[in-house]
N, CA, C and O of each residue as an XYZ file, in Angstrom:
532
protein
N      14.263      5.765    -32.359
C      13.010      5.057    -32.452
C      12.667      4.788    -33.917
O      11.874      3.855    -34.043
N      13.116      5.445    -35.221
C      12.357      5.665    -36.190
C      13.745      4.273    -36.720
O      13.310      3.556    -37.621
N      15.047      3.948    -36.310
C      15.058      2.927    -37.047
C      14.741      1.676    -36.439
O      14.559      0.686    -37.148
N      14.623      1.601    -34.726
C      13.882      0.482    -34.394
C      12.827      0.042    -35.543
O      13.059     -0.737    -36.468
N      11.712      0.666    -35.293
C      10.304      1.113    -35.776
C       9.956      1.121    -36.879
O       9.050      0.403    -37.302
N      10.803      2.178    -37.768
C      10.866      2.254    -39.069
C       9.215      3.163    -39.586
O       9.185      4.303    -39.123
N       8.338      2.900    -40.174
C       7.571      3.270    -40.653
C       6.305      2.503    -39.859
O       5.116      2.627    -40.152
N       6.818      1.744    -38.866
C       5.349      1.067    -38.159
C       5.161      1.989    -36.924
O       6.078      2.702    -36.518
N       3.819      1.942    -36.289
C       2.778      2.297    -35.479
C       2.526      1.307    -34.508
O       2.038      0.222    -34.822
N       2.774      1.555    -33.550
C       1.987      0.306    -32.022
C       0.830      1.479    -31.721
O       0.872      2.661    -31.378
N      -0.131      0.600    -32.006
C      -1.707      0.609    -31.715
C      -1.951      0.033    -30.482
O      -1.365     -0.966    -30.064
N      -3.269      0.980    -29.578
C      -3.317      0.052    -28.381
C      -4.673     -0.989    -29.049
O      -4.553     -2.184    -28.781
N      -5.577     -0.694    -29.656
C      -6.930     -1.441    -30.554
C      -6.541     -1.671    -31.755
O      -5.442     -1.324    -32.188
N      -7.504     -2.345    -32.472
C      -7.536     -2.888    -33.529
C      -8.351     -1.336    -34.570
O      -8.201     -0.847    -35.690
N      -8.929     -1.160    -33.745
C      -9.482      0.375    -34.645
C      -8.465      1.309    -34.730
O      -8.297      2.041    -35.705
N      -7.866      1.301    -33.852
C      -6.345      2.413    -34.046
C      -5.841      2.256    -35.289
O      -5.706      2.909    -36.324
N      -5.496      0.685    -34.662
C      -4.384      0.600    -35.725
C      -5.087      0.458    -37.375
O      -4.344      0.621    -38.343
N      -6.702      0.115    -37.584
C      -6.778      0.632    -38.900
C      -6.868      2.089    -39.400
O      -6.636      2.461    -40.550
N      -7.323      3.018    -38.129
C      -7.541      4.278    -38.796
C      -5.867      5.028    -39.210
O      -5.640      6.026    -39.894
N      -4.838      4.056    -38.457
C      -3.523      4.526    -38.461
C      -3.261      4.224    -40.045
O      -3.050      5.068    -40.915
N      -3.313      3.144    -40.162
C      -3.275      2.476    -41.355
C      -3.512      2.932    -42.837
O      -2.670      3.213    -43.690
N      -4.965      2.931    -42.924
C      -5.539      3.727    -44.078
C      -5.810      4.946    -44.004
O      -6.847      5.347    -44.531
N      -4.888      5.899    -43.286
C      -5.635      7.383    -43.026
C      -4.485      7.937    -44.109
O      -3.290      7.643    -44.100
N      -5.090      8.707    -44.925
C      -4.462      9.553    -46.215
C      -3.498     10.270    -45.670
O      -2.327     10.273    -46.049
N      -4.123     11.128    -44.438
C      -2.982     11.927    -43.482
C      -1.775     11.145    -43.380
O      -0.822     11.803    -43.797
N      -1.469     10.060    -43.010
C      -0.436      9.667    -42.391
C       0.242      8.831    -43.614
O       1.296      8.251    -43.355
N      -0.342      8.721    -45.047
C       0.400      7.687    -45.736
C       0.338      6.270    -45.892
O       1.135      5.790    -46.697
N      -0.289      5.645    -45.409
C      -0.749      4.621    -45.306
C       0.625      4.026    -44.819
O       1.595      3.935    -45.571
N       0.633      3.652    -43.579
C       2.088      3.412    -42.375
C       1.278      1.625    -42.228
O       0.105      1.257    -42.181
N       2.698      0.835    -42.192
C       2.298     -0.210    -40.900
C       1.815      0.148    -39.635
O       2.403      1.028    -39.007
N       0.907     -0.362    -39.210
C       0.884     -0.157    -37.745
C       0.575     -2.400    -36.850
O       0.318     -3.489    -37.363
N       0.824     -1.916    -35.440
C       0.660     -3.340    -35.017
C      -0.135     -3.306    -34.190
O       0.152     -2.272    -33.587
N      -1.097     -3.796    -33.646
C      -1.638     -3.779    -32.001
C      -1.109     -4.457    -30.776
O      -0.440     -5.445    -31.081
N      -1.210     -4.200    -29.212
C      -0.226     -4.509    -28.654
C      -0.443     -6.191    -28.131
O       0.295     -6.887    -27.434
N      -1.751     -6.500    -28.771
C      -2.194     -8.025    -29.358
C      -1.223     -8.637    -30.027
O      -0.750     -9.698    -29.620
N      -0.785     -8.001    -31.204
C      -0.101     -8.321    -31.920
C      -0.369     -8.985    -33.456
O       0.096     -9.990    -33.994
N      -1.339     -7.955    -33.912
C      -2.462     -7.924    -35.361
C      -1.524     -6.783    -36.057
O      -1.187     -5.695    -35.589
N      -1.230     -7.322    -37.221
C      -0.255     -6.194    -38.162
C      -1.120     -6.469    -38.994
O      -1.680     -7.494    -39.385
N      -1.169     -4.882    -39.322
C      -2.253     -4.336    -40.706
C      -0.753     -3.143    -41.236
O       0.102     -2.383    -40.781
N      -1.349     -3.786    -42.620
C      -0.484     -3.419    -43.737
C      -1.308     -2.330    -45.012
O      -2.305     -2.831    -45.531
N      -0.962     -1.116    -45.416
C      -1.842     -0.749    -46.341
C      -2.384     -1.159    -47.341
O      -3.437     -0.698    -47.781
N      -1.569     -2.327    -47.971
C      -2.007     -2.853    -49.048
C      -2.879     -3.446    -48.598
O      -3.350     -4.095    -49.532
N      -3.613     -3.714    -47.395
C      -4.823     -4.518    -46.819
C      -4.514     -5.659    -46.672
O      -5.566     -6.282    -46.532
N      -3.443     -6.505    -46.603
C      -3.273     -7.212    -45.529
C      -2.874     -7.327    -44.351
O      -1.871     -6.873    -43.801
N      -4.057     -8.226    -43.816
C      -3.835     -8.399    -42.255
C      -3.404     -9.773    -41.834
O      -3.914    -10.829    -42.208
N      -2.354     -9.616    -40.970
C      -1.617    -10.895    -40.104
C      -2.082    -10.514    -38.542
O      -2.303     -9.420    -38.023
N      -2.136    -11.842    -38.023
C      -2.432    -11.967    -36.396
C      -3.916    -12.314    -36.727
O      -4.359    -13.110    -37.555
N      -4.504    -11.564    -35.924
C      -5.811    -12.072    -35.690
C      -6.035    -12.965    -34.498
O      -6.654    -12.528    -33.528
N      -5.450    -14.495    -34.527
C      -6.369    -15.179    -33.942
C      -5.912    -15.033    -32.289
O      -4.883    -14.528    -31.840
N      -7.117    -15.692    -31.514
C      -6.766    -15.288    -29.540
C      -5.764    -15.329    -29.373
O      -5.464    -16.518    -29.484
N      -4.759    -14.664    -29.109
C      -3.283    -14.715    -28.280
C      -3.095    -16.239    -27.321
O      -3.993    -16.572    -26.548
N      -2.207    -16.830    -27.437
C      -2.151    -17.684    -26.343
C      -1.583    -17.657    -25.291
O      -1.410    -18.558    -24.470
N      -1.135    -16.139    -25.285
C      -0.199    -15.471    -24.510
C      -0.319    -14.192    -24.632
O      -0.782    -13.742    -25.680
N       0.046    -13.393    -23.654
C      -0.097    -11.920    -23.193
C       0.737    -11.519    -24.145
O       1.734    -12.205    -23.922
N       1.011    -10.729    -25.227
C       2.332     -9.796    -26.151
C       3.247     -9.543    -25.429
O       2.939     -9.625    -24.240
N       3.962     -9.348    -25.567
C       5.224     -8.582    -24.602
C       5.098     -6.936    -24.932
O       6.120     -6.469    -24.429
N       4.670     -6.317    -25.270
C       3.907     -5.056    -25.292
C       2.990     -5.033    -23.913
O       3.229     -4.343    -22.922
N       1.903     -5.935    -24.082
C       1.110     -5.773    -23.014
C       2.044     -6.068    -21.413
O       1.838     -5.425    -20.383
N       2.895     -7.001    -21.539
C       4.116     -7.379    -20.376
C       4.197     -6.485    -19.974
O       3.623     -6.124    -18.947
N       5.209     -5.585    -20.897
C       5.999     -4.369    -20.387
C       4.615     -3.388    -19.501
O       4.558     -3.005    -18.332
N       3.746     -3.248    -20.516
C       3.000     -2.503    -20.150
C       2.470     -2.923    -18.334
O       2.360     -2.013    -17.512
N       2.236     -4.180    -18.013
C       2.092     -5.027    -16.590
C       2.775     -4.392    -15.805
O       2.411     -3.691    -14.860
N       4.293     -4.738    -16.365
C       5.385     -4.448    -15.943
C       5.981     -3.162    -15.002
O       6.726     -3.097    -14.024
N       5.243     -2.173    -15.836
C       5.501     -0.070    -15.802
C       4.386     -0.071    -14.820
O       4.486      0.813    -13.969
N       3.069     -1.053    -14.703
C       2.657     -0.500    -13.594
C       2.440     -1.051    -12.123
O       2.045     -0.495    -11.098
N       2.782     -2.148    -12.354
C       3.287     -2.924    -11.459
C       4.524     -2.343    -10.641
O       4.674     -2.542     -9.436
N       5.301     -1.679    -11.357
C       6.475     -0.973    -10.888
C       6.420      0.836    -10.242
O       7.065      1.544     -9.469
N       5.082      0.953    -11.239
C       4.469      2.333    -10.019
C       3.579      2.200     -9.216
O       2.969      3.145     -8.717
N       3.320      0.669     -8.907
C       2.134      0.894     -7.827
C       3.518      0.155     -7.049
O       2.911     -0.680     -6.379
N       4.691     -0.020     -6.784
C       5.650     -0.736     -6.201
C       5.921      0.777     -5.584
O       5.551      1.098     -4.455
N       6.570      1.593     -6.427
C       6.612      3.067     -5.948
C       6.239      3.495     -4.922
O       6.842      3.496     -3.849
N       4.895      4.019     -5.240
C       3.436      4.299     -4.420
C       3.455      3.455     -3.020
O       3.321      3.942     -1.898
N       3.628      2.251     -3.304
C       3.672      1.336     -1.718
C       4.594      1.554     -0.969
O       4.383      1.577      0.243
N       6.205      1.831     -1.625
C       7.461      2.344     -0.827
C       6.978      3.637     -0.284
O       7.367      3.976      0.833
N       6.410      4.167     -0.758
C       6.222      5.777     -0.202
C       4.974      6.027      0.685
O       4.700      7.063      1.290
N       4.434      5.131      0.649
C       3.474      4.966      1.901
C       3.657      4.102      3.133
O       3.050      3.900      4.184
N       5.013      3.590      2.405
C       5.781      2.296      4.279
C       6.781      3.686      4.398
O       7.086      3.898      5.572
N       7.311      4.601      3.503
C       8.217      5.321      4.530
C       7.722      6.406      5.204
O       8.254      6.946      6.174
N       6.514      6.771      4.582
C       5.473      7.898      5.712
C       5.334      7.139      6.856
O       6.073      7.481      7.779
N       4.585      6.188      7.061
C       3.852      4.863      8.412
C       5.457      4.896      8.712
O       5.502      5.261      9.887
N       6.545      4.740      8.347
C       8.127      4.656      9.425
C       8.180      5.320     10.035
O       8.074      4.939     11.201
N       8.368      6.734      9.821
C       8.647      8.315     10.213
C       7.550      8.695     10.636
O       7.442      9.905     10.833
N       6.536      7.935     10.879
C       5.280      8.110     11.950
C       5.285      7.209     13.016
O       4.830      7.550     14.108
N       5.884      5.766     12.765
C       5.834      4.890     13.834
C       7.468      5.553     14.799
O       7.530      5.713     16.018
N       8.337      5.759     14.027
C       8.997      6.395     14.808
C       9.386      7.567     15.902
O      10.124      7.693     16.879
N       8.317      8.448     15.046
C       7.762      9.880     15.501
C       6.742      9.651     16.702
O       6.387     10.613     17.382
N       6.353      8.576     16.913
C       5.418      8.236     18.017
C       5.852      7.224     19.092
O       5.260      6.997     20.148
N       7.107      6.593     18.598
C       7.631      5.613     19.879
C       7.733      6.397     20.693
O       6.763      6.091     21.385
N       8.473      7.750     21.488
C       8.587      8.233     22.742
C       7.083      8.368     23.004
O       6.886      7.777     24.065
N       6.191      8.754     22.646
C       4.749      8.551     23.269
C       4.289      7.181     23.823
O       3.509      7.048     24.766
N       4.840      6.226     23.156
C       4.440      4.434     23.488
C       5.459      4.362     24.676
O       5.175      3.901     25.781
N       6.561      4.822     24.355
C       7.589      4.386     25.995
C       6.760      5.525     27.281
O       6.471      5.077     28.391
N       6.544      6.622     26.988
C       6.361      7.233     28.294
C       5.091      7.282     28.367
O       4.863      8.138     29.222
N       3.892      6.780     27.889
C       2.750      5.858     27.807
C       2.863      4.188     28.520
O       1.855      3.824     29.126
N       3.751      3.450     28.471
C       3.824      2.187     29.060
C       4.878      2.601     30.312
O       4.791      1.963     31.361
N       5.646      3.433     30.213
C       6.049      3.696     31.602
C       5.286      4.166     32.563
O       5.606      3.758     33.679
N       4.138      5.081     32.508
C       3.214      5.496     33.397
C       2.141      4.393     33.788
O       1.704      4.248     34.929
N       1.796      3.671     32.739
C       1.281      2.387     33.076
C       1.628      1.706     33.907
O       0.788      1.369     34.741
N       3.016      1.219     34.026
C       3.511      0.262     34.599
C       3.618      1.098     36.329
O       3.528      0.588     37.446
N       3.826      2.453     35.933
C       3.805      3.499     37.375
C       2.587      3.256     38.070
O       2.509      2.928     39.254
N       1.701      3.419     37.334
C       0.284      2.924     38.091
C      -0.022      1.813     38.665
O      -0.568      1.668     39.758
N       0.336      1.003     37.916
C       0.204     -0.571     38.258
C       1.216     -0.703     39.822
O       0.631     -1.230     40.767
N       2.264     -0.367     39.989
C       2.779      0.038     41.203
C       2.495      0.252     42.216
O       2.639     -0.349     43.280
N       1.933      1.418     41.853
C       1.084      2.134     42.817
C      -0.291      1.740     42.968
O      -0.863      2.292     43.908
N      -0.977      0.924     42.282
C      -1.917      0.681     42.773
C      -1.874     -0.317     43.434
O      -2.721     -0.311     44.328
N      -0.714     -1.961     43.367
C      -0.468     -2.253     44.530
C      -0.116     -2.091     45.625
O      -0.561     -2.813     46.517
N       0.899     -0.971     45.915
C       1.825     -0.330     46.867
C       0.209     -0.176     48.009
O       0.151     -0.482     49.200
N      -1.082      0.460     47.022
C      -2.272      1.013     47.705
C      -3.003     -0.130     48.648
O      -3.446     -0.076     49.795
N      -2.920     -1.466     47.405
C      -3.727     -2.508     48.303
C      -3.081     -3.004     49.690
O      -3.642     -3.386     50.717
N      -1.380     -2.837     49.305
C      -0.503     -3.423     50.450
C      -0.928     -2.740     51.579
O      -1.187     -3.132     52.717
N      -0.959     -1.309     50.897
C      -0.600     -0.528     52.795
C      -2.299     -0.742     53.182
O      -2.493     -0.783     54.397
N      -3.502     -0.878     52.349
C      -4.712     -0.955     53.011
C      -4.804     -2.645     53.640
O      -5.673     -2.696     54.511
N      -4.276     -3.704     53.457
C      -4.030     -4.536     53.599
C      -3.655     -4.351     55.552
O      -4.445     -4.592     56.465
N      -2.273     -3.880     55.660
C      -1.431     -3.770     56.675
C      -2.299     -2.917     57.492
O      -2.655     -3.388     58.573
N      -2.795     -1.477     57.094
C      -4.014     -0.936     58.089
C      -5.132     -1.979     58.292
O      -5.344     -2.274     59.468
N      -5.717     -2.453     57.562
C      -6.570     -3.583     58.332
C      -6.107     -4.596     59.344
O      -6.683     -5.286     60.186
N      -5.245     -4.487     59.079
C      -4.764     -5.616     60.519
C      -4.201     -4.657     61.781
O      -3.985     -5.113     62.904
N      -4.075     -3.768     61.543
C      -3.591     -2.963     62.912
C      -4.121     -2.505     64.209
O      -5.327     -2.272     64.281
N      -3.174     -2.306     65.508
C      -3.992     -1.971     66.459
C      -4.994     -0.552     66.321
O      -6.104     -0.397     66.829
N      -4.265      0.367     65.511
C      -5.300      1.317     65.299
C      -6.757      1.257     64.422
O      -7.678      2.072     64.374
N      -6.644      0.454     64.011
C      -8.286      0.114     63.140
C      -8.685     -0.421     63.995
O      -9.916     -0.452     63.990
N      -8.157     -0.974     64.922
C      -9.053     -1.740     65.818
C      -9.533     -1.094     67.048
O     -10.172     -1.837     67.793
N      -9.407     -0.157     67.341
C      -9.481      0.743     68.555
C     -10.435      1.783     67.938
O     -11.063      2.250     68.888
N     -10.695      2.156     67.203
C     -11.492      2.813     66.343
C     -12.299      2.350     65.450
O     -12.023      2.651     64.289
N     -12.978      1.873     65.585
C     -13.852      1.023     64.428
C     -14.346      2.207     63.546
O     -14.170      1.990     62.347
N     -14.854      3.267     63.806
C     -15.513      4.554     63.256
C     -14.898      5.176     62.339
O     -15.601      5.864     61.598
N     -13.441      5.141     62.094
C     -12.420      5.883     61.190
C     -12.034      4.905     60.297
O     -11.543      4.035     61.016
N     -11.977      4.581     59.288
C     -11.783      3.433     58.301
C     -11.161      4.148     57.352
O     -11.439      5.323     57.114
N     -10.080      3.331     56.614
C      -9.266      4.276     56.148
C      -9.276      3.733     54.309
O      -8.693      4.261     53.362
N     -10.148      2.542     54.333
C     -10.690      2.542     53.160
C     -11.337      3.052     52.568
O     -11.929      3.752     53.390
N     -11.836      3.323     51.400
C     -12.528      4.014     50.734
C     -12.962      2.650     49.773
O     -12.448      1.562     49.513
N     -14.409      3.489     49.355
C     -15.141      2.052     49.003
C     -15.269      2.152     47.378
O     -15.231      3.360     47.141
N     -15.373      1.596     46.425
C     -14.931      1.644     44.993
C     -15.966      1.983     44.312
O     -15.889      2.100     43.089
């Protein structure tokens, strides 16, 4: 890093990077902001004016978290997997009993159907073999 870098400072503000700058502690270092404003000890300053564009400092920076909230989202679709999976035999033997009912509750109308028409309902009016809802 130190010969990338050399003797400069990436500042995330403009106050950073002057207290980086003129602080006795540190020697009076280049530093840059991630704007992209270089302050120099001898007191000149380059950059300054509105960016017309994002730095590529700030990019990367987009970039790193854009790429842990990418993370974070993979790891919350593979919990919801290993839960949607963990719960399909409940959805199959849940729609199989459904469909059991549904069966059977026609099988019920048929045969009350067929007793209404029979000679024994009819010989008995008093015994009804419906039940009323």
């Amino acid at each position: 890093m130190g010969f990338v870098f050399g003797s400069t400072f990436i500042c995330k503000d403009s106050e950073t990077a002057k207290q980086v700058t003129f602080s006795k502690e540190i020697g009076g270092a280049r530093s840059v902001t991630v704007e992209g404003d270089v302050y120099e000890p001898s007191g000149t300053l380059s950059g300054g004016a509105a960016p017309t564009s994002s730095g590529i400092l700030v990019k990367v920076q987009d970039l790193l978290d854009a790429e842990r909230r990418l993370g974070e989202a993979k790891g919350r679709l593979d919990t919801l997997e290993k839960q949607n999976e963990k719960d399909r035999d409940k959805r199959e033997r849940w729609d199989a009993a459904s469909r059991s009912l549904q069966i059977k509750q026609h099988e019920k109308k048929l045969f009350e159907e067929q007793l209404g028409g029979s000679n024994a309902s009819r010989v008995s009016p008093l015994v009804s073999f419906r039940h009323s809802p």
